[in-house]
Every structure is written in C-alpha cells, then in structure tokens.
N, CA, C and O atoms as a DFTB+ gen file, in Angstrom:
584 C
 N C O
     1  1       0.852      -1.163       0.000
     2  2       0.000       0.000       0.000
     3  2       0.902       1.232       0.000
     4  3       2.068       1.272       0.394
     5  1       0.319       2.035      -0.406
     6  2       1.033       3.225      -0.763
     7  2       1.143       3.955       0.620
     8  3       0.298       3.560       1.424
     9  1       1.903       4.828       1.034
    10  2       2.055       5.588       2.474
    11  2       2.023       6.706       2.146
    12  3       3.010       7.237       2.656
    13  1       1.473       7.411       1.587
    14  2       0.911       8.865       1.685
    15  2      -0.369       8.908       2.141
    16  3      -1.391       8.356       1.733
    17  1      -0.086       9.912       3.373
    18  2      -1.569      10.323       3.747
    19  2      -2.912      10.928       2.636
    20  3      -3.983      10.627       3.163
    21  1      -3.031      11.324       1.920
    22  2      -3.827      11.260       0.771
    23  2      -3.269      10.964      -0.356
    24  3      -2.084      10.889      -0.681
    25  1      -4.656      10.731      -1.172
    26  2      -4.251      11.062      -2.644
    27  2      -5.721      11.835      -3.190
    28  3      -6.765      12.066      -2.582
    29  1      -5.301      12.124      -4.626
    30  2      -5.891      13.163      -5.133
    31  2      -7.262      12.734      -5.513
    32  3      -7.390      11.609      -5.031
    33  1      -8.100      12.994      -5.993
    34  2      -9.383      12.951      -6.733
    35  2      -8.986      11.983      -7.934
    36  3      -8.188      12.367      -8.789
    37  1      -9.611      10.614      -7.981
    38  2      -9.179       9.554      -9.016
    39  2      -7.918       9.155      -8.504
    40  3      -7.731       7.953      -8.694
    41  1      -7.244       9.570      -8.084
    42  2      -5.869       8.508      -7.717
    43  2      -6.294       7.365      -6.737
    44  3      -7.313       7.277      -6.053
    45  1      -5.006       6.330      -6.884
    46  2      -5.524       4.949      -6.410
    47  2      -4.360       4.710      -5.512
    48  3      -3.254       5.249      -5.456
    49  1      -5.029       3.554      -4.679
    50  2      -4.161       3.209      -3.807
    51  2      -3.919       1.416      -4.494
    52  3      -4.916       0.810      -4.887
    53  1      -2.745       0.858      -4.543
    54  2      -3.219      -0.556      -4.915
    55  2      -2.414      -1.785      -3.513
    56  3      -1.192      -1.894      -3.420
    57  1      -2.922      -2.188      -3.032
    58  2      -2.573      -3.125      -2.237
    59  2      -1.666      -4.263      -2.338
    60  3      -1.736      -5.070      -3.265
    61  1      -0.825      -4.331      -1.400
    62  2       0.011      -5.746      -1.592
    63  2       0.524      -5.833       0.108
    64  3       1.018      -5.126       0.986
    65  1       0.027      -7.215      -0.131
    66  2       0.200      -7.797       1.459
    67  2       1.502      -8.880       1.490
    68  3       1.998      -9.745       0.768
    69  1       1.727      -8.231       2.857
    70  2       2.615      -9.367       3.312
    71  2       3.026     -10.919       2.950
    72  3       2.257     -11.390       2.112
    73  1       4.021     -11.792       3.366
    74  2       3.928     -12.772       2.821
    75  2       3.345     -13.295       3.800
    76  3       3.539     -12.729       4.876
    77  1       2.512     -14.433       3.801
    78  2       1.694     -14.942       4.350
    79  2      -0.179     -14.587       4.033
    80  3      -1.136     -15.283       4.371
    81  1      -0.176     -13.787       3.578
    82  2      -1.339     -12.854       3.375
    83  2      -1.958     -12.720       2.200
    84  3      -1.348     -13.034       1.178
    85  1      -3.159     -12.276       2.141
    86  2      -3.685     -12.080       0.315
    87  2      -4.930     -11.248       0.955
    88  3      -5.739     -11.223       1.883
    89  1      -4.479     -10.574      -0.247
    90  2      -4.981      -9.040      -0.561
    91  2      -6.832      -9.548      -0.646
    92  3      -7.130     -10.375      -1.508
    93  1      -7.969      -8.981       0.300
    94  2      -8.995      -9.346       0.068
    95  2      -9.981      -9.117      -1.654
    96  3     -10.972      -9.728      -2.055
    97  1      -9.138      -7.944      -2.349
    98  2     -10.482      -7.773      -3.702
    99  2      -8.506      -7.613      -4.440
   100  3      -7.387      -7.397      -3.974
   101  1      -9.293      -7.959      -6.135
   102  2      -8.566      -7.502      -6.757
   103  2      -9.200      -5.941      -7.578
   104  3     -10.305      -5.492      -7.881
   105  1      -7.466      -5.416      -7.715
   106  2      -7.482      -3.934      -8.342
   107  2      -6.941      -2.632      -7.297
   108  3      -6.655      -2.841      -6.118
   109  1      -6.872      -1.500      -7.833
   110  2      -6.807      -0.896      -7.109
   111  2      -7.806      -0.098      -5.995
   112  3      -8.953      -0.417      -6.310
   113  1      -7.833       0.527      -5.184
   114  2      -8.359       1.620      -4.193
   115  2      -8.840       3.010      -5.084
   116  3      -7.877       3.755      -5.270
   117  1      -9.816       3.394      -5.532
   118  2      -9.599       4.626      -5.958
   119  2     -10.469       6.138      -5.268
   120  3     -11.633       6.279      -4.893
   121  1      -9.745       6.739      -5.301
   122  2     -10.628       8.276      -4.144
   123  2     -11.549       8.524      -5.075
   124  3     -11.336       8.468      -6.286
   125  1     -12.930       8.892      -4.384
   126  2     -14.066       9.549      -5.636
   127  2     -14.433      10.408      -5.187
   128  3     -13.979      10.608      -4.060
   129  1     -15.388      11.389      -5.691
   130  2     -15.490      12.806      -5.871
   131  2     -16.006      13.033      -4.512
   132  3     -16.026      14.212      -4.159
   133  1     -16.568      11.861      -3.398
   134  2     -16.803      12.409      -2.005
   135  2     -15.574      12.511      -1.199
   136  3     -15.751      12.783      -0.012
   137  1     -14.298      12.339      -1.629
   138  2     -13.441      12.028      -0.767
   139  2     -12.797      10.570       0.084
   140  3     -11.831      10.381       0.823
   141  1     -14.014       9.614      -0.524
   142  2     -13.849       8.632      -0.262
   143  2     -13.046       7.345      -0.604
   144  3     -12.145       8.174      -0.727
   145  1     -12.487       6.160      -0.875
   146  2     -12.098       5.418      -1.519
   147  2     -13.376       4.644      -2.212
   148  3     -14.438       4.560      -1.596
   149  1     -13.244       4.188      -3.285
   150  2     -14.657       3.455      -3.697
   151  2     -14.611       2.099      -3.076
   152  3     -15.607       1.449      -3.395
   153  1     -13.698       1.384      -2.210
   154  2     -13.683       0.336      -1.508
   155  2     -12.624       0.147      -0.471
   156  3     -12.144       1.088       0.161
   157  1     -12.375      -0.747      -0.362
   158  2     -11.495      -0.880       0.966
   159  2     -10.976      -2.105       1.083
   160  3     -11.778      -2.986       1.392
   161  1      -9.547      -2.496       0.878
   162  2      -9.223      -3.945       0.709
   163  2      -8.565      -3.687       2.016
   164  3      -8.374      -2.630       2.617
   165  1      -8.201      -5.191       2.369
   166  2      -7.434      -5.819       3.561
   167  2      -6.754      -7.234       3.081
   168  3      -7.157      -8.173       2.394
   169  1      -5.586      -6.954       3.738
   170  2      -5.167      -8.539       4.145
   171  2      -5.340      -9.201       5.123
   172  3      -5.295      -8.900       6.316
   173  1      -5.557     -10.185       4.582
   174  2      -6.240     -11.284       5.483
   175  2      -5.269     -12.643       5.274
   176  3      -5.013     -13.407       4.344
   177  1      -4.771     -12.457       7.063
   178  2      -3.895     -13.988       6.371
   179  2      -4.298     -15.360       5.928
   180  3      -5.411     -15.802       6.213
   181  1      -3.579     -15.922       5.361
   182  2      -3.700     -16.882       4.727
   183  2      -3.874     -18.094       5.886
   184  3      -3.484     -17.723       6.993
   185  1      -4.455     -19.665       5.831
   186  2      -5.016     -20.958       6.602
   187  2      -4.212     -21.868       5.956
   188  3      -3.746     -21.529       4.868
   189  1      -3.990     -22.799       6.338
   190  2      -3.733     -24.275       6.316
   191  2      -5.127     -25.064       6.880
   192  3      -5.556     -24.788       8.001
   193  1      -5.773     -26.026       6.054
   194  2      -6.775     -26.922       6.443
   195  2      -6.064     -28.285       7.391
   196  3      -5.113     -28.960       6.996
   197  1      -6.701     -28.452       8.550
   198  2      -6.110     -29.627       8.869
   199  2      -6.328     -30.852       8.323
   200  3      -7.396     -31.382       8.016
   201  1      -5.152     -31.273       8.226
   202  2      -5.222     -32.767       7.580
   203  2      -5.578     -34.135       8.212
   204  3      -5.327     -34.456       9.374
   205  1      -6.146     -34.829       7.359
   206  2      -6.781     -36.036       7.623
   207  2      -5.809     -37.382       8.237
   208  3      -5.644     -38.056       7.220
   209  1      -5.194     -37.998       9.216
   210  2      -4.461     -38.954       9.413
   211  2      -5.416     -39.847       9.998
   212  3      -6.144     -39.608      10.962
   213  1      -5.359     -40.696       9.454
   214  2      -5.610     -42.325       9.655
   215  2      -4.907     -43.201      10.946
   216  3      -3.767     -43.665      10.940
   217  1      -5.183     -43.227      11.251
   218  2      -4.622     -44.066      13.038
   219  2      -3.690     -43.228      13.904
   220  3      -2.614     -43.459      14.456
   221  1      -4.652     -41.961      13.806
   222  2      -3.475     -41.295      14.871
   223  2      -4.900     -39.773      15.065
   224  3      -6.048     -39.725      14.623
   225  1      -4.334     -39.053      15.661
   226  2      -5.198     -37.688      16.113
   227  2      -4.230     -36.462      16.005
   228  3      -3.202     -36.471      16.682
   229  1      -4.549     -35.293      15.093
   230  2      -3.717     -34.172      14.796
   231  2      -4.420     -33.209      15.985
   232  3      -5.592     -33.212      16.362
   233  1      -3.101     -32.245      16.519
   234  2      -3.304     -31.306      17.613
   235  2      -2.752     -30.071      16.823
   236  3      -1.694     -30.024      16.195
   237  1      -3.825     -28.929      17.004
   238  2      -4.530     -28.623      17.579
   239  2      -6.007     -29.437      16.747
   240  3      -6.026     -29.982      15.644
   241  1      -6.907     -29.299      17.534
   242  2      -7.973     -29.405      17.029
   243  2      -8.772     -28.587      16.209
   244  3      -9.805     -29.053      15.728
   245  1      -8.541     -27.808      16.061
   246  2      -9.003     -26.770      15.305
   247  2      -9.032     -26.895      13.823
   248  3      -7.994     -27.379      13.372
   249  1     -10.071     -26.545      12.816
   250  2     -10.085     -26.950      11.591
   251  2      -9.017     -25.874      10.775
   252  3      -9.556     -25.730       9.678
   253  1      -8.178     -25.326      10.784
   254  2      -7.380     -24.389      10.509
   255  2      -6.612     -23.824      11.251
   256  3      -6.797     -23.616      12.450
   257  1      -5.240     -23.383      10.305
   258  2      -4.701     -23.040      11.208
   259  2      -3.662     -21.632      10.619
   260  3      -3.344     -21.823       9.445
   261  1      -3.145     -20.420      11.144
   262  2      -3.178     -19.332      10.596
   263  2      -1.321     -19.856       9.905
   264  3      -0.434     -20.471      10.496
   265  1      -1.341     -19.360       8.677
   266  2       0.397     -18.695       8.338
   267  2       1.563     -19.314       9.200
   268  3       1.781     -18.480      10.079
   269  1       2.096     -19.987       9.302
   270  2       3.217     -20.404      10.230
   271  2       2.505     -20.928      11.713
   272  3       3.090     -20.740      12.780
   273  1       1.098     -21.641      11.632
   274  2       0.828     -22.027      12.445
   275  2       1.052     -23.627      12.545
   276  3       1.307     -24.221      11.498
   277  1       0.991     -24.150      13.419
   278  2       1.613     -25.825      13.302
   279  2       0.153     -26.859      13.424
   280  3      -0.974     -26.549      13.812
   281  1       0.738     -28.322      12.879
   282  2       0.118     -29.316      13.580
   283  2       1.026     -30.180      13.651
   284  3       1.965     -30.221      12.857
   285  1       0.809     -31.232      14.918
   286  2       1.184     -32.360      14.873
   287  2       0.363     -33.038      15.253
   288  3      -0.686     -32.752      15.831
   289  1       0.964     -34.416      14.827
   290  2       0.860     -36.297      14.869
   291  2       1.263     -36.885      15.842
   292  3       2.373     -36.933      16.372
   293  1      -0.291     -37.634      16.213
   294  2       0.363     -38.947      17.377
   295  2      -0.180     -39.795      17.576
   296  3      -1.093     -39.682      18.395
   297  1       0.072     -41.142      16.935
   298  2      -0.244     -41.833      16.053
   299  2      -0.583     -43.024      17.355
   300  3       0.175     -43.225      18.303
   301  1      -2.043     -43.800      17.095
   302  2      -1.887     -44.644      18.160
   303  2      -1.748     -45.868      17.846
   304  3      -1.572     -46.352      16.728
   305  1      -1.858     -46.561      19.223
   306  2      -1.136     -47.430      19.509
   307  2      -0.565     -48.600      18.362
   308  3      -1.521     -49.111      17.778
   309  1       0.356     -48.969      18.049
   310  2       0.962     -50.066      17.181
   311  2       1.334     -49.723      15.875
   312  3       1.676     -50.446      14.939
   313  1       1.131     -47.671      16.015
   314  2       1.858     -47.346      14.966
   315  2       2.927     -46.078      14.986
   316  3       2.931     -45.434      16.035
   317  1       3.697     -45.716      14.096
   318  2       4.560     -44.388      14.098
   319  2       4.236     -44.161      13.545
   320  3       3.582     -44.840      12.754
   321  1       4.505     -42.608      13.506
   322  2       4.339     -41.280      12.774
   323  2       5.650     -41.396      11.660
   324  3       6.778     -41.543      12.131
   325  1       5.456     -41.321      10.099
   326  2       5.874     -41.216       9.185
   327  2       7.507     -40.303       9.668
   328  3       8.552     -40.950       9.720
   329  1       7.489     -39.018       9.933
   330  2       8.093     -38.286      10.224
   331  2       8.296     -37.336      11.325
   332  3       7.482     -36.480      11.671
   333  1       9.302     -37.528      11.782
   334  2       9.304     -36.339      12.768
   335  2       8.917     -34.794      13.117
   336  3       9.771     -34.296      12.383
   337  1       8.388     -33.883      13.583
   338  2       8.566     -32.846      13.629
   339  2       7.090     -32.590      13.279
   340  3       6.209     -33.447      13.209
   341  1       6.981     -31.402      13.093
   342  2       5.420     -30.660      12.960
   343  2       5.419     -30.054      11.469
   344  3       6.344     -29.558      10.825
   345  1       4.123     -30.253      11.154
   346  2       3.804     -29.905       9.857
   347  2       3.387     -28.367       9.589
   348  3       2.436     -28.023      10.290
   349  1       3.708     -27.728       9.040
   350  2       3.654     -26.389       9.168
   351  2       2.695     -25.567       8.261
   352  3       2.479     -26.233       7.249
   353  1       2.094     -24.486       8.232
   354  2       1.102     -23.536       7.517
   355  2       2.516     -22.897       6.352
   356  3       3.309     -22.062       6.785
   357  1       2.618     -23.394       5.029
   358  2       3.459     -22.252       4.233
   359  2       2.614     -20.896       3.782
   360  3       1.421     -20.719       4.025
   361  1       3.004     -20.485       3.465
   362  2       1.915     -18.955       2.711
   363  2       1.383     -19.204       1.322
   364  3       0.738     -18.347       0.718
   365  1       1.663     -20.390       0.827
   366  2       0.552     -21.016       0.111
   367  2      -0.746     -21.854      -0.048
   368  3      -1.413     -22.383      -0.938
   369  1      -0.740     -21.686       1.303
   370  2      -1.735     -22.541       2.175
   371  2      -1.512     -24.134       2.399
   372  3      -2.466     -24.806       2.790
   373  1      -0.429     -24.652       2.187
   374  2      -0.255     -25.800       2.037
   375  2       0.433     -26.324       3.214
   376  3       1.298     -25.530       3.585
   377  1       0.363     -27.333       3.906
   378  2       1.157     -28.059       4.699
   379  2       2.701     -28.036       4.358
   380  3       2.723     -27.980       3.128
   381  1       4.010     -28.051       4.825
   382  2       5.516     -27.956       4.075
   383  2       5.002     -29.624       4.047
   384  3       4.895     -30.266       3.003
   385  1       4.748     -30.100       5.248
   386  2       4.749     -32.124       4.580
   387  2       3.396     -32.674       5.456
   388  3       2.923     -32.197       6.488
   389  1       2.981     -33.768       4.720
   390  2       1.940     -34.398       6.280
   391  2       2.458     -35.507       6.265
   392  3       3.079     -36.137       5.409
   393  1       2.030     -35.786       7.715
   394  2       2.644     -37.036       8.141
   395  2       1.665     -38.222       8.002
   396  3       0.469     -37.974       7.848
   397  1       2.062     -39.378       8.044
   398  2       1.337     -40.644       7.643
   399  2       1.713     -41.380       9.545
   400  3       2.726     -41.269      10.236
   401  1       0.330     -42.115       9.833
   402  2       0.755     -42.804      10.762
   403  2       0.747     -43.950      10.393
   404  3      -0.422     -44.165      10.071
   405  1       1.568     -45.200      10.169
   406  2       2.436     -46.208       9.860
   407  2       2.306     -47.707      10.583
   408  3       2.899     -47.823      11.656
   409  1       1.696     -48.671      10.161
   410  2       2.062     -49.878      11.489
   411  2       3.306     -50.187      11.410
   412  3       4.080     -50.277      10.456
   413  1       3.454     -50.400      12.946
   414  2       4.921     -50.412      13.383
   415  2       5.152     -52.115      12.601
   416  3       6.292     -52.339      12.197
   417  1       4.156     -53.172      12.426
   418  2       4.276     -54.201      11.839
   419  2       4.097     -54.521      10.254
   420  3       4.094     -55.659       9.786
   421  1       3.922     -53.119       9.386
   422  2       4.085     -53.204       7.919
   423  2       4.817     -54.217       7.500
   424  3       5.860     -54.299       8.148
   425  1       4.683     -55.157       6.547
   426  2       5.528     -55.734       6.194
   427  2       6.363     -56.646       6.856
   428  3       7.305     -56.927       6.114
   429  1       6.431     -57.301       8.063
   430  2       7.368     -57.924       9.227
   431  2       6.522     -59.085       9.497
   432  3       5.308     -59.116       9.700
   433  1       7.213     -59.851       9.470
   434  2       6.733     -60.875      10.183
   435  2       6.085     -61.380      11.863
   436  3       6.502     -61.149      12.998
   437  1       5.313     -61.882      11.524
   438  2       5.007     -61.766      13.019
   439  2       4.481     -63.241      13.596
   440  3       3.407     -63.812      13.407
   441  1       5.227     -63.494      14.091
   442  2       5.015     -64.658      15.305
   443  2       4.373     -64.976      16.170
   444  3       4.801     -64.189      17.014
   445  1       3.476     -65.665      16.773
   446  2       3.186     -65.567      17.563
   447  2       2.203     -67.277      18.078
   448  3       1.773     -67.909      17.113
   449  1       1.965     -67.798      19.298
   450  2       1.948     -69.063      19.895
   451  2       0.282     -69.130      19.470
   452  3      -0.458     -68.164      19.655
   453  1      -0.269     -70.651      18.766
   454  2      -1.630     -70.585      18.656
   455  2      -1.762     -71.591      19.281
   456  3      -0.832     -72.139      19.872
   457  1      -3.063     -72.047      19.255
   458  2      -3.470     -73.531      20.203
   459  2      -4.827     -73.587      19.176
   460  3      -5.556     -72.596      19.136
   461  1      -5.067     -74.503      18.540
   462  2      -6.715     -74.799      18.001
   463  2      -6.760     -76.285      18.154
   464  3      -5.959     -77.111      18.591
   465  1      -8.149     -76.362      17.573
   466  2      -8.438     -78.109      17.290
   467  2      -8.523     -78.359      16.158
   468  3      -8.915     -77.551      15.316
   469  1      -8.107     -79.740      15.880
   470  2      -7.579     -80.453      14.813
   471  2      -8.724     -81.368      14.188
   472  3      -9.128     -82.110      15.083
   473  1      -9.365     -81.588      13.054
   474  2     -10.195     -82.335      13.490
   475  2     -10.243     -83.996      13.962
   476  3      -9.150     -84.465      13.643
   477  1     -10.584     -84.420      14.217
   478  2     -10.643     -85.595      14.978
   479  2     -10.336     -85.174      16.683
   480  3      -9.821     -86.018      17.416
   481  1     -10.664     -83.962      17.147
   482  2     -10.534     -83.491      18.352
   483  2      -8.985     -83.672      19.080
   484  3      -8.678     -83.686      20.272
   485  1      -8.134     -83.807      17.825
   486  2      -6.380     -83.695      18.044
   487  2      -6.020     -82.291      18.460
   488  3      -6.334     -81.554      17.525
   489  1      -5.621     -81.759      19.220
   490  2      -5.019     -80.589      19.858
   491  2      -3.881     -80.250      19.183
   492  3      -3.018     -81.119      19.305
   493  1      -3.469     -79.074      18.343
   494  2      -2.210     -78.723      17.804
   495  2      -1.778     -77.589      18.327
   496  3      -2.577     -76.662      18.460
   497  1      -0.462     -77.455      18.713
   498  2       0.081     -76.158      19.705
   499  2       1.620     -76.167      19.299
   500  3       2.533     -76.974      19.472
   501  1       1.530     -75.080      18.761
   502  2       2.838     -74.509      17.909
   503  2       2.941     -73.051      17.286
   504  3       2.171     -72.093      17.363
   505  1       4.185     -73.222      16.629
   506  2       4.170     -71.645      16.348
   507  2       3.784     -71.529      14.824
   508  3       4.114     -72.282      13.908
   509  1       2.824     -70.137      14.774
   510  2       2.296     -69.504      13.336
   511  2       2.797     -68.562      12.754
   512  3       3.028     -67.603      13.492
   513  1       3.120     -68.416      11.490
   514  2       3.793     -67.060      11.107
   515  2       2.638     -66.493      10.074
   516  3       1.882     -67.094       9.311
   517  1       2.827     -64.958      10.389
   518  2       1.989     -64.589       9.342
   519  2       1.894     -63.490       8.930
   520  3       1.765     -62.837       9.966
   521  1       1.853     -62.451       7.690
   522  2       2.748     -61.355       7.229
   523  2       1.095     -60.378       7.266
   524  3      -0.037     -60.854       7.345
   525  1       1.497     -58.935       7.178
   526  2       0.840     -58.301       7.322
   527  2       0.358     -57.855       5.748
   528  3       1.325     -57.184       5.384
   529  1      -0.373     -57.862       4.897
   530  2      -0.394     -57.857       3.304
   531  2      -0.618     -56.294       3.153
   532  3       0.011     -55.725       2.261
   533  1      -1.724     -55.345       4.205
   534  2      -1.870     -54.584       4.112
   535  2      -1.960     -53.233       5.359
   536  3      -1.733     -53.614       6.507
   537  1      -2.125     -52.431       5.264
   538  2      -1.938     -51.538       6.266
   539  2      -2.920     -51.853       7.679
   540  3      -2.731     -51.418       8.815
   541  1      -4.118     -52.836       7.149
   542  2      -5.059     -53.298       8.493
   543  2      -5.438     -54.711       8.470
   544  3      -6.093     -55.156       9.412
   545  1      -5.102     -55.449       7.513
   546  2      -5.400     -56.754       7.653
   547  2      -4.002     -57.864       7.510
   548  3      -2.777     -57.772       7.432
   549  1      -4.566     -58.440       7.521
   550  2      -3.637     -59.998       8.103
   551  2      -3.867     -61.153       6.798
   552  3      -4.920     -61.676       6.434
   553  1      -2.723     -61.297       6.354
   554  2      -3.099     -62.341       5.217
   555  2      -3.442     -63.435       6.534
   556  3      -3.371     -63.247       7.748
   557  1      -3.877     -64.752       5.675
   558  2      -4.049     -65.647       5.977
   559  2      -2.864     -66.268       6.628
   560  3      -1.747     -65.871       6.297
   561  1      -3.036     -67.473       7.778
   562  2      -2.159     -68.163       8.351
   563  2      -1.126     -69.084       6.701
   564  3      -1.472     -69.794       5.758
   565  1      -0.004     -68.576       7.124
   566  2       0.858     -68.641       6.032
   567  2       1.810     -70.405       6.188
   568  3       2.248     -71.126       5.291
   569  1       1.829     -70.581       7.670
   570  2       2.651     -71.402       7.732
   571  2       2.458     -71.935       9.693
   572  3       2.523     -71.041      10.536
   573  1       2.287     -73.067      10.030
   574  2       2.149     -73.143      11.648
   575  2       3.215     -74.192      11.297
   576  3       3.283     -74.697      10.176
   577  1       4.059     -74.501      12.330
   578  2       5.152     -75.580      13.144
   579  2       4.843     -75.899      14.534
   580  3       4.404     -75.095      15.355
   581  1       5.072     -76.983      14.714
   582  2       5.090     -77.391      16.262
   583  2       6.420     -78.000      16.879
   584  3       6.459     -78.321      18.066
C-alpha cells in the first residue's frame, strides 16, 4: 500500500500484502469525488486446512490453522508417525509435509503361539507365522510348526 496520507481525486491506492497474506479484492483503491475510496481492501492472512491422518489424532484441534501455524501427529497405539517434527502452515496454504501414521508391523513378520483343534478333536500347539499384506489386515495363516 502506498504511504501517503492522501491522494488526489481519481488517484488509487493498490494493495500488496505481506507474505503470508492475500490481498482481500482484486485492483486498485480509488478516491471519488466524495473524498472517499470506492472500496477498501485488507489482508487477510492466509489458513492451512487440517489434515486427515488415519490411526493417529492431529493437535490442535481446530479446523485451521493461521500462516506459520503448526500441527502435529500422534499416532496410536501399534503405529509411528511417518516423520518427525510438525507440519507447518506455508503462505501457500499448504502443509511444508503431512505425516502418515504407519504400522509399526508393515511388512514384518510376526510370530506368535496358537493352540486350536484339529479335526478328529487332536489338539495342535505350535508356532504360526503370518505377514501383514496390508496396512489393516492380516493375510491368511501362512505357515504353523510345532
């Protein structure tokens, strides 16, 4: 914005905001024959929408958040947070990164002691392995030993 205390009859003022910010109308400000401006812009800073994570809860709660305002991730139980650190408001409204919350058992094998019945009412008790195929389910029993 221009910093002179007036301007003349038809002269304009034209706006430019800060970084973080956007100018509310486009064009310039112009004085009219009452002395007035024919409108009145402002900056208004710019939001980040909070983002959506899947097995975890983003803080603050709030559906937005202003220009260099933060969120973080905390991802529950049996998983991590993609990345460290807090996700930030750029002045393009965009997150700098979002984080993903992660099972800590992606991909890994996992072990663990079963007991069922066999039929002919034979008891089998041994160990099962069995891989995780996708981010919430469980392939099928892949392999048991006793």
């Amino acid at each position: 914005m221009r910093h002179d205390a007036t301007v003349d009859y038809e002269g304009t003022y034209t706006v430019t905001c800060d970084l973080g910010h956007t100018v509310s109308a486009a064009g310039p400000m112009t004085c009219g024959p009452d002395e007035d401006l024919d409108v009145t812009h402002t900056c208004d800073i710019n939001t980040c929408d909070k983002p959506t994570i899947n097995d975890g809860t983003v803080s603050p709660s709030t559906a937005t958040v202003d220009y260099l305002g933060t969120y973080t991730v905390v991802c529950d139980t049996g998983h991590t947070v993609s990345a460290a650190g807090v996700m930030t408001c750029q002045e393009d409204e965009t997150l700098d990164v979002t984080h993903t919350c992660d099972s800590k058992y992606l991909g890994h094998e996992i072990v663990f002691p079963v007991t069922f019945i066999k039929p002919a009412s034979r008891r089998f008790q041994g160990i099962c392995y069995q891989f995780f195929i996708s981010r919430h389910r469980l392939q099928n029993l892949s392999k048991c030993t006793s």
